[in-house]
Structures are given as structure tokens and as C-alpha cells.
N, C-alpha and C positions, 0 to 999 in steps of 0.2 A: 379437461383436456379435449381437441378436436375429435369430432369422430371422426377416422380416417380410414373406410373400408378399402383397403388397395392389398391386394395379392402377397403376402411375403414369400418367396425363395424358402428363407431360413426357416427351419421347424424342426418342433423335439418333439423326440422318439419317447411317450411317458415310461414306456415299458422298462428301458435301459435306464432312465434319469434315478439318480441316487439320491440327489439332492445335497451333492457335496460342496455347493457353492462355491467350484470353483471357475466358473463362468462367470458369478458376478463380478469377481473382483477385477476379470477382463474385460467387461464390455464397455467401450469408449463414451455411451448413452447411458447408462445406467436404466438397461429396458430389463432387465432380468430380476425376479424376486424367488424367492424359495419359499415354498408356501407350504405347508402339509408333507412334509420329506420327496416335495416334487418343486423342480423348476418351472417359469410361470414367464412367458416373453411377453411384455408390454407392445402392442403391435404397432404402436404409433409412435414409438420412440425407437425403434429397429431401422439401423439401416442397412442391414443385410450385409454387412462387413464379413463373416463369415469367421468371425474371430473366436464368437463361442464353439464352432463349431471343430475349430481347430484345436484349441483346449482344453474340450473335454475329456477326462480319462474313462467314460463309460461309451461313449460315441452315438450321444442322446439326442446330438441338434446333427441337423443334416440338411441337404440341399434339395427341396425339390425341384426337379428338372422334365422337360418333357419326355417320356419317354418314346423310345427308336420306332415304334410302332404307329406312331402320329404319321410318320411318312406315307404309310398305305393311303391316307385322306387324300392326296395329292396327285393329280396325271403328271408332274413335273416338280422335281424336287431340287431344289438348289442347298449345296453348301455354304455357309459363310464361316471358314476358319478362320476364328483369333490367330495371329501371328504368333500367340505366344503357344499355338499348337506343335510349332515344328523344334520349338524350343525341348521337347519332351522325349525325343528320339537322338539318342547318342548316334556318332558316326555319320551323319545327316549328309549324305551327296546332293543335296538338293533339294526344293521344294516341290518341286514337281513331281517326286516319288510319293510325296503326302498328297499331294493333291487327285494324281491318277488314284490311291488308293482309298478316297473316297468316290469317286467314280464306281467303286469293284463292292463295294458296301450299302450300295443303295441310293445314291444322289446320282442324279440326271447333269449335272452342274456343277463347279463351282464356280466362286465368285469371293475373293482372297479380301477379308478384313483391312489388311495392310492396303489392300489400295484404298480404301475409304479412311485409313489413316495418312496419305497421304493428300489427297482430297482436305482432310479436316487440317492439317500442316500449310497448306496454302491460303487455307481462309482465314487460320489464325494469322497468319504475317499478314494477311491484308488487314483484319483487326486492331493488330497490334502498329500496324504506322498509321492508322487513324487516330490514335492518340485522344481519341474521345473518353476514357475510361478509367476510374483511379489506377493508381499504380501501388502494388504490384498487380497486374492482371494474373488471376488464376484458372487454369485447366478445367475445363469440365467434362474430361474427359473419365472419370473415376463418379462413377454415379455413387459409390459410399460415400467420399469426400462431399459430393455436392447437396446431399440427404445431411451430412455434419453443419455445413454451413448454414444451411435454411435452418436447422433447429436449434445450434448452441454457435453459431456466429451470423448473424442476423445483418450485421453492419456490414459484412462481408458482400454480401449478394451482388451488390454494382461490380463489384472488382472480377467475379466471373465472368467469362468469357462466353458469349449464348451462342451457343455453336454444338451440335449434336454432335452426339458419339460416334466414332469410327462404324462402328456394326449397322448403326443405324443410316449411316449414307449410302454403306454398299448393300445393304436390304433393300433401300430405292434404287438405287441404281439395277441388283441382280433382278428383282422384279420387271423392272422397266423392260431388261436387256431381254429376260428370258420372255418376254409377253412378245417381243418383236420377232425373236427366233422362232417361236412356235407357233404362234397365232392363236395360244390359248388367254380366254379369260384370265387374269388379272388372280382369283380369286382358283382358281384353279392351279395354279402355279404354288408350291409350300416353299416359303422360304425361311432357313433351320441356322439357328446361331450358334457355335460350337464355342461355348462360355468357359473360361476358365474360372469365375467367381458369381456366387451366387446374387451380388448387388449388381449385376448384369443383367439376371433373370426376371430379377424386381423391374429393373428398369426398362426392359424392353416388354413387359406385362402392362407397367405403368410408367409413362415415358414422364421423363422431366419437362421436354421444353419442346414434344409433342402434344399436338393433341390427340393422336390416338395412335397405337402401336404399327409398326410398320415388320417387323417378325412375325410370323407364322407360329415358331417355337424356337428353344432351345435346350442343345444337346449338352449333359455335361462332358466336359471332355475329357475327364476317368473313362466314360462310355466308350466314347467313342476311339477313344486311344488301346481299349481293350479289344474293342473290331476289327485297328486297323493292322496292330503288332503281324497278326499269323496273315494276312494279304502282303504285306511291303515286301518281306522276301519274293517276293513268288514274281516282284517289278523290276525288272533288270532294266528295260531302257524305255523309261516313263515319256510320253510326248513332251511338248515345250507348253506345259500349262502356266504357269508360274507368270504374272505381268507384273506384278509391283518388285520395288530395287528396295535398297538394305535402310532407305530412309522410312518405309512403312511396316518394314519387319522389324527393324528397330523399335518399335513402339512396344514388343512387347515384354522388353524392360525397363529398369525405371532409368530415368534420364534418357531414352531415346527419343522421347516428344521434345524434349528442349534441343536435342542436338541437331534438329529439323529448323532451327529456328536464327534469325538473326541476331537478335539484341544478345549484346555481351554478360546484360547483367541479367541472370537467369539462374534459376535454383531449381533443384529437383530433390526429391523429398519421398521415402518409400515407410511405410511402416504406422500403424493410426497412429499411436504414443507420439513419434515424430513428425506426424500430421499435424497432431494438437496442437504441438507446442510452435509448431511455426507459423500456422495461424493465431494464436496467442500473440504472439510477436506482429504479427500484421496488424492486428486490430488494437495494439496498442503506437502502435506509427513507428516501430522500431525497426523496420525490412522497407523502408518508404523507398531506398536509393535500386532497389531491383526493380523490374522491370514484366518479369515473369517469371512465375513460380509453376511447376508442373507434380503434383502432388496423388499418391498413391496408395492408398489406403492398405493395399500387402506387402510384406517387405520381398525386394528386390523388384516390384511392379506386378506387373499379371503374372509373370511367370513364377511366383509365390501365391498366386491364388489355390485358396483350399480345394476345387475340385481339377489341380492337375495333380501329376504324379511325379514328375521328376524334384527333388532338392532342386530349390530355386538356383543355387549359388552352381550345382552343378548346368542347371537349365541355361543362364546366363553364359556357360563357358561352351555350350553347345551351339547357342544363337549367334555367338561371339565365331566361333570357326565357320558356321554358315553364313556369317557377314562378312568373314576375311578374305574367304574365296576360297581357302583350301578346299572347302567340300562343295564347291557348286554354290556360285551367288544368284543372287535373282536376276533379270534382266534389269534394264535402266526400266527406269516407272516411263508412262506415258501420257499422254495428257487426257483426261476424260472429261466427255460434254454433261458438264458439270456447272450449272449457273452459282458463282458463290453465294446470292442471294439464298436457295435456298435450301442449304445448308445451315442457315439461322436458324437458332427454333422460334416455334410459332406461341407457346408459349413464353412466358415471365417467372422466372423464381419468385417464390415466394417465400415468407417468414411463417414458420409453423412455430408456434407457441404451445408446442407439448406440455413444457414445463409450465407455464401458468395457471393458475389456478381459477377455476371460472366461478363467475357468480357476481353478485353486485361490490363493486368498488368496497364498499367497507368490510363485508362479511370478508372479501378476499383478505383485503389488510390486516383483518384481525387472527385470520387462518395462519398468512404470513408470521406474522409476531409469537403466536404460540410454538410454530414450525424452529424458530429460531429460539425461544425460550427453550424449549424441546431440547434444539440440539444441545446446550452448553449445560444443560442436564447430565446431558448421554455423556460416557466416559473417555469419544475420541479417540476409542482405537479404530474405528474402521476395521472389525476383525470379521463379518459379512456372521458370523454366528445366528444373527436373526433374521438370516436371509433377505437384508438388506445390502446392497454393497457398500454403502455409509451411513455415520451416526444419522447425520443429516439425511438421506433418503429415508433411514428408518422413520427419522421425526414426522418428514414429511408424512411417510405414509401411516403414520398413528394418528394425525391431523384430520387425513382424509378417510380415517375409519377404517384403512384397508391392513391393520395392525394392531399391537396390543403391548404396550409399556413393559411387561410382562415377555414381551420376543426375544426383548434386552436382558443376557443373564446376568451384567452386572447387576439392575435395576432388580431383577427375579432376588441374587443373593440379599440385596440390600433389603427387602422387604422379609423374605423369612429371615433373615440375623435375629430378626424380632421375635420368632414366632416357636415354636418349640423345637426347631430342626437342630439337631446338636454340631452341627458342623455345614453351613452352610454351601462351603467351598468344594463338596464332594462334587454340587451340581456343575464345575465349572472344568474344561479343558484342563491340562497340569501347566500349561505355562503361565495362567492367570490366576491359578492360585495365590492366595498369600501367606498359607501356612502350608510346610514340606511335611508329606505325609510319610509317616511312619509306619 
């Protein structure tokens, strides 16, 4: 496998980890193993989905994030709220309440994600009627998604769209803005991304289709939403901070990136499982007649990411009354001097070949064929018992040494049957028995 030294977000707490394997059987990469009654994240195979972190029942994997006190670095601190920040406050009169009350919490600034998702809405339609690109063109706006694609859809890569992430345009832009207002250095200016999911953090550490980070830090927005609750009372009539309209606050659920969009034939997709399989579907030619797919690794969009706090479904009906007007809509977006040029990234996806197996052409091939002899060995339940999350990863990993035939308690039973143990089945779960104990 590559070595890939890059930063992960995601990480477990050993202390809490029980080892109940029940993270493996969710993670969409198969980067998790159970080793010694502790969980074990493969770091090169993590795309920071934040999925084990959500299913855990001991609360062993978690987010790291920067913390609030990074700010003090800075003579000038800028906010960048995710749109899907305001989703988290019921009864919402407006964004300009959220916004003044990071003002009142230590930011110098804001400068609203949503505008830089509208900025990225305009260069995708220009994208998309250049008509240079297979079809369906996909989002790259879900850095999990696009971390899935490079390492288990390969084929995929053209059909993405190279276009930075919303956070990341208005990080240049509040930079740029805030260097002209102040006359400060560039590098003295902190500029703080208020991330609802931890494959944000990864990526704005280590950008996709940057070459180097254009963030400062970022704040989870648990945090910062715990800062902001006991200030927003206290805001009865917030200035007119608010500049992006309901086409960049809309983004921060799922299907509001498509509804920015022209082409009819457009799909939108929230949830990894649901992820998968409609990539699946692409990369077999069977989604060829769409056009754009907008695709989102949490369910319901950002506003199901693990480090916010509201029930998504109720978040969405939140965002939903702050888009209809009832509680105060945003103003109309404006236009910002914004070259679409370079909004491109500067980098190229590339195909990470986690899963191969390195070393010279035959010794791989013969790795291969035992891996697979292996599997049809193993019993095919996929019961994760050996702290694998399938037969097949087990194989795998008994191939590459990093396991033992023996981890398999079918394999375990089949070998003492032999051996003096008088009832071999004691060692096995009660549903896999095959004699009812009495």
C-alpha cells in the first residue's frame, strides 16, 4: 500500500474502544480491523466519513478539530460558517442573528460559506455547458465522496468536476477581503472554517485539488454552536450582515447543489450506502442519460454531518422555513469579483491504489490467488468475529501477515474438533452453534 502521511480528522479514543466491532461492519473502505480487543484505523484507506464515529456505542472514534484557542495566533480573525450552521438553531429569524453572534464570540469577521457556494454554482454551470467531460459529471463538493472515488472508483475521476469546495473559495476570497480592509499581512489575518463533518477538516489540512491549504483552522461546529446558544438571546436587532440568498444556503442540504443548477436530468444522492451504489451504477454505464449527479456522503447532506447537533431531518425543516421567508430570508446573492478561472483546482485527482498489493508482478499474483484460495476457504459469513469486516479482508490480511487462520472461529472450531476439546462449539457465539446446549 502507498504510504500516505496526510493528517486524519477522524481518530479513536483507545481508552473507550471496546473492540466490539461494530464500526467495521460500517465503514464504506473497509480501513478498520480489531486487533488485540482494540480497533486499529488503516490510515490510508480512511476517508474521514465520519461514519464510524457516528456508530460507535462507546464513543471511541471522534473528530479532531482545531481548537477555539487558535484564535489568540491571529491580529484578525475571520469566520467562515458552513451554511449548514444556521440549520441547527430552531425558530431561526434570520442569518444575521448567527452571524452578529460570532462577532460577540471572538471573530473580527465574517465571510458566509454559502457565498463561496454560490461562486462554486456558477462555475459548475459554466462547466457543465462545456460539455467537455463524461457524463454524468459529478460534485466535488463532498471531499468523502471524492476520497471514495480516487480509491474504489478509479474510472470515475474524469466524470468529476475540478472545482474547489465552497469553504475553500470563500477562504480566498475572506483573506483577500480582510487583507484590503486592514492592511494586515496576509499571514496575520486567521482564517476559521466552521465544519460540520470531519472529511472537511481532512481536506482543508490536505486539500484535493489544492496545492496547499488555504484555511487557517477549523472549528467544530458542536463548539462553536455551544458558544453561540447563551449570546443569540441577548441579539434582538442584528445589523444586515447576511449577503448570500437561499441559492448558497441551500447547499447545506442534500439536493440544494442540484437545484442551483440548470440541466433537467440531475440526481442527488445523500448517505455513503446510497453513495456506493450509485456510483456502482455509473461505472457500470447504467446512469449515462443524467447529466449531474450531486452526491453526499451524510444523510440528508451536511446538515447530517456527525459534528453538528440538530437531527438532520429536523435541521432540514429549519433551513427549509429560513429559505421560505417566514423567519427572515437572506438577501439576493451578489456578484463577487471572482475570476471563474481560478476557482479550478490546481491540482489533478488521482487514483490511490490502497488496495493493491505491492511488490513484483508475480509475487503480487501469487499473493492474489492464495487471498482468493483463502477466501472460499472462510465460511462467508462476514460475521467481522476476527476483526475483519469480511471473509475476504480476513484472507487478505492472513496473506499479508497482518493475521492468523486461527482469528477465524470457524477455522479455530474445525481444528480442535480434532483435538481433545470435548465440545468444540462452546468456543463459538450461540447463533453459530450447531449443537443447542443443554
Amino acid at each position: 500500500m502507498p504510504d500516505r502521511q496526510i493528517f486524519h480528522s477522524v481518530k479513536l479514543d483507545r481508552d473507550k474502544c471496546r473492540g466490539c466491532t461494530t464500526c467495521i461492519k460500517h465503514c464504506p473502505t473497509e480501513a478498520i480491523r480489531v486487533r488485540r480487543g482494540r480497533a486499529q484505523i488503516i490510515s490510508e484507506r480512511c476517508i474521514d466519513c465520519g461514519i464510524c464515529i457516528r456508530v460507535c456505542p462507546h464513543k471511541a472514534k471522534k473528530a479532531e478539530c482545531d481548537p477555539p484557542e487558535r484564535l489568540g495566533d491571529y491580529k484578525h480573525k475571520v469566520a467562515l460558517p458552513a451554511p449548514s450552521l444556521y440549520a441547527q438553531f430552531r425558530n431561526l429569524d434570520g442569518a444575521d442573528r448567527v452571524l452578529a453572534g460570532l462577532l460577540r464570540i471572538g471573530f473580527d469577521a465574517v465571510w458566509e460559506v454559502s457565498r463561496g457556494a454560490e461562486l462554486i454554482s456558477e462555475a459548475t454551470r459554466r462547466a457543465l455547458a462545456e460539455g467537455s467531460r463524461p457524463r454524468p459529471a459529478i460534485s466535488s463538493a463532498c471531499p468523502a465522496v471524492v476520497r471514495l472515488i480516487c480509491i474504489r472508483f478509479p474510472a470515475l475521476i474524469p466524470n468529476v468536476i475540478d472545482l474547489i469546495a465552497p469553504f475553500e473559495a470563500a477562504a480566498i476570497a475572506a483573506r483577500r477581503e480582510a487583507a484590503e480592509k486592514t492592511g494586515l499581512r496576509p499571514e496575520e489575518i486567521g482564517v476559521f472554517f466552521i465544519t460540520p463533518c470531519p472529511a472537511k477538516v481532512t481536506a482543508a489540512r490536505n486539500p484535493l485539488l489544492l496545492d496547499r491549504p488555504v484555511a487557517d483552522g477549523c472549528l467544530s461546529m458542536t463548539e462553536v454552536y455551544k458558544r453561540l446558544l447563551p449570546v443569540l438571546k441577548d441579539i434582538k436587532d442584528p445589523p444586515p450582515l447576511a449577503r448570500s440568498g437561499a441559492e448558497g444556503i441551500g447547499w447545506a442540504r442534500s439536493g440544494g447543489e442540484t437545484s442551483a443548477l440548470a440541466p433537467d436530468r440531475k440526481l442527488y444522492v445523500d448517505g455513503i450506502e446510497n453513495v456506493i451504489s450509485v456510483l456502482e451504477s455509473v461505472e457500470d454505464g447504467s446512469l449515462s442519460e443524467v447529466d449531474f449527479i450531486e452526491l453526499n456522503a451524510c444523510n440528508q447532506g451536511c446538515i447530517g454531518g456527525c459534528l453538528t447537533v440538530e437531527n438532520p431531518y429536523i435541521a432540514r425543516e429549519n433551513l427549509a422555513g429560513l429559505l421560505r421567508g417566514r423567519k427572515g430570508s437572506a438577501a439576493p446573492a451578489k456578484p463577487e469579483p471572482f475570476a471563474p478561472a481560478s476557482l479550478r483546482g490546481a491540482k489533478k485527482l488521482e487514483y490511490e491504489p490502497i488496495y493493491e498489493i505491492v511488490g513484483d508482478r508475480a509475487e503480487a499474483m501469487e499473493k492474489y490467488a492464495r487471498i482468493e484460495e483463502l477466501r472460499k476457504e472462510l465460511p462467508g459469513l462476514d460475521c467481522g468475529s476476527c476483526g475483519a469486516p469480511s471473509c475476504r479482508a480476513l484472507a487478505e490480511d492472513i496473506v499479508l501477515g497482518k493475521a492468523s487462520e486461527d482469528d477465524c472461529i470457524f477455522r479455530f472450531r474445525e481444528k480442535m474438533g480434532g483435538g481433545a476439546m470435548a465440545n468444540p462449539d462452546e468456543f463459538l457465539p450461540p447463533p453459530f452453534r450447531r449443537e443447542e446446549k443443554e
